[in-house]
matplotlib code that plots the C-alpha trace (Angstrom):
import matplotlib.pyplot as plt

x = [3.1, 3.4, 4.0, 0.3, -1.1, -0.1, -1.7, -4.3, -5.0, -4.1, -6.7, -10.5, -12.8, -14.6, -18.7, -19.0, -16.5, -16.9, -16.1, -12.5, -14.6, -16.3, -13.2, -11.4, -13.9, -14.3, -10.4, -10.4, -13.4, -11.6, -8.3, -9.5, -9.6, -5.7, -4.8, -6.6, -4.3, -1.4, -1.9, -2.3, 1.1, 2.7, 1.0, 2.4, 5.8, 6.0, 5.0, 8.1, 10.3, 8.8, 9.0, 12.7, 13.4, 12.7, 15.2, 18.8, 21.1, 18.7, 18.5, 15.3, 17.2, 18.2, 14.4, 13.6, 16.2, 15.0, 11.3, 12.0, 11.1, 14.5, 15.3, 11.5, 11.6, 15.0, 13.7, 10.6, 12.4, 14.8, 11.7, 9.8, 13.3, 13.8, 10.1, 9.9, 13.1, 11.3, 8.7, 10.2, 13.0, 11.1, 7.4, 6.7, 7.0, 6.1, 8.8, 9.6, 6.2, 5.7, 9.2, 8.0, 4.9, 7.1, 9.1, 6.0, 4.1, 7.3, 7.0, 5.1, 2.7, 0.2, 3.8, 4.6, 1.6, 0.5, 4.4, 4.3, 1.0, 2.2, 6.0, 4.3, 1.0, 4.2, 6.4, 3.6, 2.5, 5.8, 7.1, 4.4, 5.1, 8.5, 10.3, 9.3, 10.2, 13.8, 14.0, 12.3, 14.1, 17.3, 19.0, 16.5, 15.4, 18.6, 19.1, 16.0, 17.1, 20.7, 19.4, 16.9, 20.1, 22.5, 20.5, 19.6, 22.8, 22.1, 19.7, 22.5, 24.6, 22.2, 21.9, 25.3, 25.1, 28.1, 31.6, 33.5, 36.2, 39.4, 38.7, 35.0, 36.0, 38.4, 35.5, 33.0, 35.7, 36.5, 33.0, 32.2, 34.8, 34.2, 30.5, 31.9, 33.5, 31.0, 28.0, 30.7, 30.4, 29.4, 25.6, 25.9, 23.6, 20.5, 19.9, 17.9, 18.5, 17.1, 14.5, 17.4, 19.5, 16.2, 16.5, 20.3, 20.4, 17.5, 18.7, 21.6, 19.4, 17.1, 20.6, 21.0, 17.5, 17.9, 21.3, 21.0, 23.6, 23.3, 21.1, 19.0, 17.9, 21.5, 22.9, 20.3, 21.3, 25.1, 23.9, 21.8, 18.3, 16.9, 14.9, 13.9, 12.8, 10.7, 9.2, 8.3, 6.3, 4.5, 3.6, 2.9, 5.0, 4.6, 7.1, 9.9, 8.1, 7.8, 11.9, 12.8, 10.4, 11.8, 15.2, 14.5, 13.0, 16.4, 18.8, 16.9, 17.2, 20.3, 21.9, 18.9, 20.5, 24.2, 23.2, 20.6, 23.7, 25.5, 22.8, 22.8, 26.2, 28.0, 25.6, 27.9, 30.2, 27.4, 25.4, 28.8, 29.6, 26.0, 26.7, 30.0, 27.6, 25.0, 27.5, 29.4, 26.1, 25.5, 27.9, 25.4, 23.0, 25.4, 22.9, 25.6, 27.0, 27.1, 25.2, 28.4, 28.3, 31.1, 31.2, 30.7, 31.0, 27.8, 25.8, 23.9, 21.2, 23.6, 21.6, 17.7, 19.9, 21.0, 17.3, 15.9, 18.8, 18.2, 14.2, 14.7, 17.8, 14.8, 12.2, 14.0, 14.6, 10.3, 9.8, 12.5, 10.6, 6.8, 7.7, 9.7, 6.1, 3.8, 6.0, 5.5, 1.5, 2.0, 0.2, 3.3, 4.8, 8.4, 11.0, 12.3, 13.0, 11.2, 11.3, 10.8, 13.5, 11.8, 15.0, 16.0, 12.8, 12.3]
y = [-45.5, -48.0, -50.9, -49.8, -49.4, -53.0, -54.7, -52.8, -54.1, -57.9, -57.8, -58.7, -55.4, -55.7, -55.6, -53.4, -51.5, -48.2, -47.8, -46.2, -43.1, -42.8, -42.7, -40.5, -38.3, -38.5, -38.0, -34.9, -33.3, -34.2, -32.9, -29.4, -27.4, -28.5, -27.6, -24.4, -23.9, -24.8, -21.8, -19.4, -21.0, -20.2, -16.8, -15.6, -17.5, -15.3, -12.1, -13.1, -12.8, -9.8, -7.7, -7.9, -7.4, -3.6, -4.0, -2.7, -5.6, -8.1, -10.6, -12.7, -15.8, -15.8, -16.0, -18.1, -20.9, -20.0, -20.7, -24.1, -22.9, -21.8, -24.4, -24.6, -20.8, -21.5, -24.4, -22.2, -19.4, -21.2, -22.8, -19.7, -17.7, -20.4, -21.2, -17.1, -17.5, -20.5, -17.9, -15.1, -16.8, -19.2, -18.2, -16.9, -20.0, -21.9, -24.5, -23.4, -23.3, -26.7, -27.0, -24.0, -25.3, -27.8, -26.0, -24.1, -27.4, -28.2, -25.0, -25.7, -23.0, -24.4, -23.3, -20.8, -18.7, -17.9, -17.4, -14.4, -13.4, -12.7, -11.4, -8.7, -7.5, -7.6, -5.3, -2.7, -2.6, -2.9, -0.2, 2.3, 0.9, -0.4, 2.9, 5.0, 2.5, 2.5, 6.0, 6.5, 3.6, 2.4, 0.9, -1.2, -2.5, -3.3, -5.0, -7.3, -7.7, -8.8, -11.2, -12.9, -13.2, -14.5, -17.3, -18.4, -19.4, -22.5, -23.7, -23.8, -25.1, -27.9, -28.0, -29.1, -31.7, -33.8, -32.4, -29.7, -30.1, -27.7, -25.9, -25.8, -23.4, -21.3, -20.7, -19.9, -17.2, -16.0, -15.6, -13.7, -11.4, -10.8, -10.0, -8.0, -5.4, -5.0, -4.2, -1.5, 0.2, 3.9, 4.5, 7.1, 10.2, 9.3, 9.2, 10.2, 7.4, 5.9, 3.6, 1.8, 2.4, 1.0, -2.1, -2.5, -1.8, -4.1, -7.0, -7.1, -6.7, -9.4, -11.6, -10.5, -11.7, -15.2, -15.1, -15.5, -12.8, -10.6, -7.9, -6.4, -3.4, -2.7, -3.1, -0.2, 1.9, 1.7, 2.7, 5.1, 3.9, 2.3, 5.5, 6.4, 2.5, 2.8, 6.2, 4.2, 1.2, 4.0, 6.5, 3.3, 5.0, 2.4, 3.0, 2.9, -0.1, -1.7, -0.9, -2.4, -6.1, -6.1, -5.9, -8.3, -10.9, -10.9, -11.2, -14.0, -15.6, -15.6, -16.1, -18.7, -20.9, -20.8, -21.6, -23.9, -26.0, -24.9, -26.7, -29.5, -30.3, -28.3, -28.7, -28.7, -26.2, -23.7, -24.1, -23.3, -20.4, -19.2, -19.4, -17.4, -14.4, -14.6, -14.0, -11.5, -9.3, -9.0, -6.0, -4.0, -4.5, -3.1, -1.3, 1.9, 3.2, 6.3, 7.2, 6.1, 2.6, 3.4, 1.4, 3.2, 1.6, 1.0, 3.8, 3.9, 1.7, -1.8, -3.4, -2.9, -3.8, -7.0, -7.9, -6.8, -9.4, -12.3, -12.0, -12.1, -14.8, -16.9, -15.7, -17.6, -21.2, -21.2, -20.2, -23.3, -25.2, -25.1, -25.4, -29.1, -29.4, -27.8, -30.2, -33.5, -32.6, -31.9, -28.3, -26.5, -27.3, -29.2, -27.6, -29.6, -29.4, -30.8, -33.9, -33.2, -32.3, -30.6, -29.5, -33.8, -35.1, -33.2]
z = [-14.0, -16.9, -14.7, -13.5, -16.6, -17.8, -14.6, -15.4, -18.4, -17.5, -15.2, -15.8, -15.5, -12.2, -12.8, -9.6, -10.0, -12.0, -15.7, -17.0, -18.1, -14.7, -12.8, -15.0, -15.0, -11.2, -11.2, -13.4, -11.2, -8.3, -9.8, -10.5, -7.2, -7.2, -10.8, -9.4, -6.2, -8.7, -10.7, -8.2, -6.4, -9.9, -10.2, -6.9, -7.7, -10.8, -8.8, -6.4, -9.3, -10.5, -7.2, -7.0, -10.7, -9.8, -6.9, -8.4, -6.4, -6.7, -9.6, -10.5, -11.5, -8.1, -6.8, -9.5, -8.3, -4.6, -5.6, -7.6, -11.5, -13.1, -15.1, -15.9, -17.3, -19.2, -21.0, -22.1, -22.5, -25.0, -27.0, -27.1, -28.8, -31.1, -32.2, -33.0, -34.7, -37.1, -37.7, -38.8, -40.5, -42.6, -42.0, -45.1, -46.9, -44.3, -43.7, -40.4, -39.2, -38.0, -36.7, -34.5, -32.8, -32.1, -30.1, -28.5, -27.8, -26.0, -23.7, -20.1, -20.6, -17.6, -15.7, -17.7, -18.4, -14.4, -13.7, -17.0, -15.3, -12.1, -12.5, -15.4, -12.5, -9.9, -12.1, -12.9, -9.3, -7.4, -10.2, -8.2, -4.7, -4.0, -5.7, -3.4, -0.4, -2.0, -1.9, 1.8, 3.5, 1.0, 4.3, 5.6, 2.3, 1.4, 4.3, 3.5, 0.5, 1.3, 3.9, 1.0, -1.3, 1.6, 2.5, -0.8, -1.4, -0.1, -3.3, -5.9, -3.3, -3.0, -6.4, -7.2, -4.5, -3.0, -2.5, -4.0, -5.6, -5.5, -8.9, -8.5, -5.3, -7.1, -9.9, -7.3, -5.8, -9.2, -10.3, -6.6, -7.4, -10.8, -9.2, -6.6, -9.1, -11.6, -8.6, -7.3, -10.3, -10.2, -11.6, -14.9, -14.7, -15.8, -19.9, -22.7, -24.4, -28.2, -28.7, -30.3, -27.2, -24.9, -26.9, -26.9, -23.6, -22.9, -24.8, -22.1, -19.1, -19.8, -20.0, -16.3, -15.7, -16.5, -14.6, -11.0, -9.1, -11.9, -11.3, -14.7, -12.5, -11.4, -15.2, -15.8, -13.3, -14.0, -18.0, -16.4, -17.7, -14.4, -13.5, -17.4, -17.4, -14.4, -15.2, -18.6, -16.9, -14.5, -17.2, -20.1, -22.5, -25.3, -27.6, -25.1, -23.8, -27.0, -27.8, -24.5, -25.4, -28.7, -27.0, -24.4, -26.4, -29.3, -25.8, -24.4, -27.6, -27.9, -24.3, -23.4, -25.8, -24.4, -21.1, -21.8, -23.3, -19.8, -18.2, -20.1, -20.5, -18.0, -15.4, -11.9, -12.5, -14.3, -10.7, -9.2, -11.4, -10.6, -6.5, -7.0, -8.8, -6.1, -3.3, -4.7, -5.8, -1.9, -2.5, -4.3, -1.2, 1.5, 3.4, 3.8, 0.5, -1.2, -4.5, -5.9, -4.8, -2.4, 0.8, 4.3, 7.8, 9.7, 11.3, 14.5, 13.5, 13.4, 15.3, 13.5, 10.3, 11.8, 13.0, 9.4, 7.7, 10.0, 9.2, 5.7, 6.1, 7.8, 5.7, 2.8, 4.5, 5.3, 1.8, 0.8, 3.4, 2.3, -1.2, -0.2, 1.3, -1.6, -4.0, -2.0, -1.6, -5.7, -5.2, -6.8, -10.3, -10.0, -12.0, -15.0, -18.4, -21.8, -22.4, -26.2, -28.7, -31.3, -33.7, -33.4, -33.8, -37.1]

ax = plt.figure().add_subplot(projection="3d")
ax.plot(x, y, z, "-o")
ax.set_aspect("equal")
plt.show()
């Protein structure tokens, strides 16, 4: 791109050819009805994420990777907590302002904006549509479900790329069964918790958000706040709605933070780490288990299970497919970080 830019301006201006202002203006006209197709990609991208965050078993960091835009919400994520933090720590005399639109100038809200957009309409509808599919049908959606997360495992594996090495495998297993244990644990009765409790309990769920194979709906449902939570987005209660944003938005400033650094510095074995959590979470979407998350065998209907799995399984690898093709056409936003380091640069 420089390269181009410097020929361009060693060369003579052509008479007949148009002006700079002409053709950039020809290119920006030109460039709309994509810019337009690339929101609405990142809209329903967001409204992926935001379907299965209602699904207990089913984490949006994992759909995130699966649709190319996690490391893209981390970074924003991470400048968004520490640009509020400017404000409200030194806002009132003003010092930290310009540090924080720094760090908000650094967030890739033409990304970022339609993927908020679409997970929040996705939450609020699916809240009213998916429940009662989970009650009606919990097998064969959890069979879906389970054959989404299976083959998705093969992003992060990508991801790490080359080889793995011994102890990358034993961290993976370790990780899977540490995964394994906490999605067999029994759901409480359901709660009438605290706003303070909402947030508390919120702060730790949005943590399982940005963590692929950790399930936020299924940390609620162990504490016993997953159906108080969803009767809360269904009913716009406000105040238990503004507890658990309050809550949210303190966890994801401080775990967005750690594993920003992760991903940074530790970028292999986080990606590994993550794998290990996404295969052992496929134990909380077992289509037969009890209301007490213990295992059963297989019932009569093996078979329609199977065909419901392999669906989804290949459901997943198209999705994988037409974004490789969405990217290369540049009608979908690549996932990356800032290049901007607001806290260095000041």
């Amino acid at each position: 791109m420089n390269s181009e830019s410097h020929r361009a301006e060693a060369s003579p201006p052509d008479a007949a050819a148009p002006t700079t202002d002409a053709r950039s203006l020809g290119d920006r006209r030109g460039s709309a009805p994509k810019r337009l197709v690339r929101v609405l990609l990142d809209a329903v991208r967001g409204a992926l994420i935001g379907i299965v965050e209602i699904v207990p078993g089913v984490s949006g960091g994992t759909v995130a990777l699966i649709i190319g835009v996690y490391e893209t919400l981390i970074d924003g994520a991470g400048h968004l907590a520490r640009g509020a933090a400017l404000v409200v720590a030194d806002g009132v005399r003003g010092r930290g302002i310009q540090r924080a639109m720094a760090h908000f100038r650094s967030v890739r809200w033409s990304v970022v904006l339609p993927l908020g957009v679409g997970m929040l309409t996705a939450i609020v509808v699916g809240a009213a549509l998916l429940a009662p599919l989970l009650e009606s049908n919990p097998v064969q959606t959890k069979a879906v479900f389970a054959g989404l997360i299976a083959a998705s495992l093969i992003v992060p594996i990508r991801m790490v790329g080359g080889r793995w090495r011994a102890h990358e495998v034993v961290v993976a297993i370790a990780a899977a069964v540490t995964s394994f244990l906490l999605t067999g644990l029994p759901p409480a009765a359901e709660a009438d918790p605290s706003l303070v409790i909402v947030a508390i309990a919120a702060a730790f769920a949005i943590c399982a958000l940005v963590l692929p194979g950790v399930s936020g709906s299924f940390l609620l449902l162990t504490v016993g706040m997953y159906a108080p939570t969803l009767a809360a987005v269904n009913d716009r209660n406000l105040a238990y709605l503004g507890a658990f944003i309050l809550g949210a938005v303190i966890g994801l400033g401080v775990f967005v933070s750690g594993l920003q650094w992760l991903l940074a510095h530790r970028h292999r074995i986080t990606l590994v780490v993550m794998t290990g959590l996404m295969a052992g979470s496929l134990r909380a979407l077992w289509p037969w288990q009890t209301e007490q998350n213990d295992l059963l065998p297989p019932d009569d209907d093996l078979g329609g299970v199977i065909l419901l799995f392999l669906l989804a399984a290949a459901l997943v690898l198209a999705l994988i497919a037409v974004e490789s093709v969405l990217l290369k056409r540049r009608l979908l936003s690549p996932d990356s970080v800032s290049d901007e380091h607001p806290d260095k640069a000041a």
